[in-house]
C-alpha positions as CSV (number, residue, x, y, z in Angstrom):
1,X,0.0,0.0,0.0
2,X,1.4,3.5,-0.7
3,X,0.3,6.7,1.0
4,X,0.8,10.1,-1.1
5,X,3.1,12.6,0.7
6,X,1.2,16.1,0.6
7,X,3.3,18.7,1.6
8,X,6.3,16.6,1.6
9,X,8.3,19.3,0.0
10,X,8.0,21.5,3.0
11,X,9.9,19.2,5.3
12,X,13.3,20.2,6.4
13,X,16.0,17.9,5.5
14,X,19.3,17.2,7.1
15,X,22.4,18.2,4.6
16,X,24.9,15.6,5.5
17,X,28.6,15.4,3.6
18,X,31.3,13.3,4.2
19,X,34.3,13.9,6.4
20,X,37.1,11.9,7.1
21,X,34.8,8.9,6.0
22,X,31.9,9.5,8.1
23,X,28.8,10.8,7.8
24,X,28.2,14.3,9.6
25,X,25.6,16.6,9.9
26,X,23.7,19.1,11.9
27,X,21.3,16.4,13.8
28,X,23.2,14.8,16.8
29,X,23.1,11.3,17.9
30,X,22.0,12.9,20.9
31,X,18.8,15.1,19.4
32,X,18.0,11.8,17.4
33,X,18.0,9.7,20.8
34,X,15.7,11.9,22.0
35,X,13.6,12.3,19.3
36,X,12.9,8.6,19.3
37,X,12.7,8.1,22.8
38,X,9.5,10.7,21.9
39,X,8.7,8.7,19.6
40,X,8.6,5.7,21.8
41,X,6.3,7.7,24.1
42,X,3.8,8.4,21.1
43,X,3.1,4.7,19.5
44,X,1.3,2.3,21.3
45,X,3.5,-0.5,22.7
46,X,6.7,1.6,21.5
47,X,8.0,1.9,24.9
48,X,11.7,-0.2,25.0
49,X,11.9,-1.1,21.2
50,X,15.0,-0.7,19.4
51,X,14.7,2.5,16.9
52,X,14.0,-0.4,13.4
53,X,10.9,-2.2,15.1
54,X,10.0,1.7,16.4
55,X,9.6,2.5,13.3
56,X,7.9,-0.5,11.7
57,X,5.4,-0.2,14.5
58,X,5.2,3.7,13.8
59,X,4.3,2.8,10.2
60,X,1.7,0.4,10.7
61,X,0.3,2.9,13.2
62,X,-0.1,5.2,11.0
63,X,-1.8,3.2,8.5
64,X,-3.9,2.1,11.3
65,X,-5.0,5.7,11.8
66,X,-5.5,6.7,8.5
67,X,-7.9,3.5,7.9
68,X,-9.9,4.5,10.8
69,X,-10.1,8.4,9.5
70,X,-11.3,6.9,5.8
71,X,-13.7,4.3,7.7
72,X,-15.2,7.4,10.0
73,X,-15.2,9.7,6.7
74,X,-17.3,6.9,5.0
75,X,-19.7,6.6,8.2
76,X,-19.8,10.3,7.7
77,X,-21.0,10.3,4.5
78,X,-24.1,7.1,5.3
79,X,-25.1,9.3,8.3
80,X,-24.7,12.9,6.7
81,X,-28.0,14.5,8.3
């Protein structure tokens, strides 16, 4: 399944460049830890996994929620008064 990215343009990227042969750039390990410790806080049973199932789990959350907004936006239109 594949979800269109409105607005996808307007988010910020990270310019990264090599240096010495590692990757650098303005995010810090630290601002990415917490960043997916918030994360972790946000998705349902995210609390301890490892940053790759996170964001598996933050995936199928968020198809999750978009197939409850379509189902509610189709009980919407049945029940329209």
């Amino acid at each position: 399944m594949t979800m269109d990215c409105n607005g996808c343009e307007n988010v910020s990227r990270v310019k990264m460049h090599r240096q010495h042969g590692r990757v650098s750039g303005r995010v810090s390990r630290r601002s990415v830890r917490m960043k997916v410790k918030k994360l972790q806080k946000l998705i349902p049973g995210g609390q301890g996994l490892k940053p790759d199932r996170l964001f598996l789990r933050t995936a199928d959350y968020i198809l999750h929620l978009k197939l409850q907004v379509d189902v509610l936006q189709a009980l919407s239109k049945i029940y329209k008064p």
